[in-house]
N, C-alpha and C positions, 0 to 999 in steps of 0.2 A: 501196707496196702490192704485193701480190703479184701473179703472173699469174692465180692464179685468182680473185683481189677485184677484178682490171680486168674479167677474163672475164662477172664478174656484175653487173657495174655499166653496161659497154657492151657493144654486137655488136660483130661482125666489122668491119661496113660503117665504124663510126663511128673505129672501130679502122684502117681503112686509107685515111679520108678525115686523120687524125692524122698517118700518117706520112707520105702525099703532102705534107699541108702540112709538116710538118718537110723535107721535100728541096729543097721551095721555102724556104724560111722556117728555116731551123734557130734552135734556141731551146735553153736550157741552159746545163750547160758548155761546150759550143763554142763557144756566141756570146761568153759570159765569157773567152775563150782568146782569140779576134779581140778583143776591146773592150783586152783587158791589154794583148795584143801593141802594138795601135794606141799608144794611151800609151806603152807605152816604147821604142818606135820614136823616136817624136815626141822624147822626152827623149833619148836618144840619139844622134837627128840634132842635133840642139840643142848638144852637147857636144861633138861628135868632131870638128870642126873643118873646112877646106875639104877637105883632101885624102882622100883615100879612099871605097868607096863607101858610098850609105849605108843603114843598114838599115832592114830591112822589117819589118812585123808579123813575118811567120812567123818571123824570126830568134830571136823571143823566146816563140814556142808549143811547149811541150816535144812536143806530142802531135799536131804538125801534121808529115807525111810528104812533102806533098804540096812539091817546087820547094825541098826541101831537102837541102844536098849532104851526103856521107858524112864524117864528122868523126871525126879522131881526136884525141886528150888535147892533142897537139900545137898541132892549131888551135887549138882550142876554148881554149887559155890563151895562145896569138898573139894572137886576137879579142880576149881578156880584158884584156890587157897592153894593145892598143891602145885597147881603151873607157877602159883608166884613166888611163892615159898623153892621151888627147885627141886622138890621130891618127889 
């Protein structure tokens, strides 16, 4: 809906009792970004074998910024080569 079909359907108040609870509580895409990540973490650890470390959700959230290092083409197909490889 629009902003102004939310505008007419709630107030303000109920409108920013909405997004206190989403910064407690997030819901949506993000939570779907956490839930995907989690699974292919899991799978991922499951595969890569003893050595090396192992990954986390965020490694596999495109849109997560947050405790994630600056990567260039280089890594990012070092990483790839080692998830396929099992190392």
């Amino acid at each position: 809906m629009t902003v102004r079909e939310l505008l007419a359907r709630i107030d303000s108040a109920e409108l920013s009792e909405w997004i206190a609870y989403f910064q407690l509580e997030p819901f949506g895409p993000i939570r779907s970004d956490l839930s995907a990540g989690i699974i292919a973490a899991t799978v991922a650890n499951a595969n890569k074998g003893k050595a090396g470390k192992a990954f986390q959700p965020v490694d596999f959230m495109p849109y997560a910024e947050d405790n994630k290092p600056n990567q260039n083409e280089d890594d990012m197909m070092a990483i790839l080569n080692k998830m396929a490889k099992g190392k």
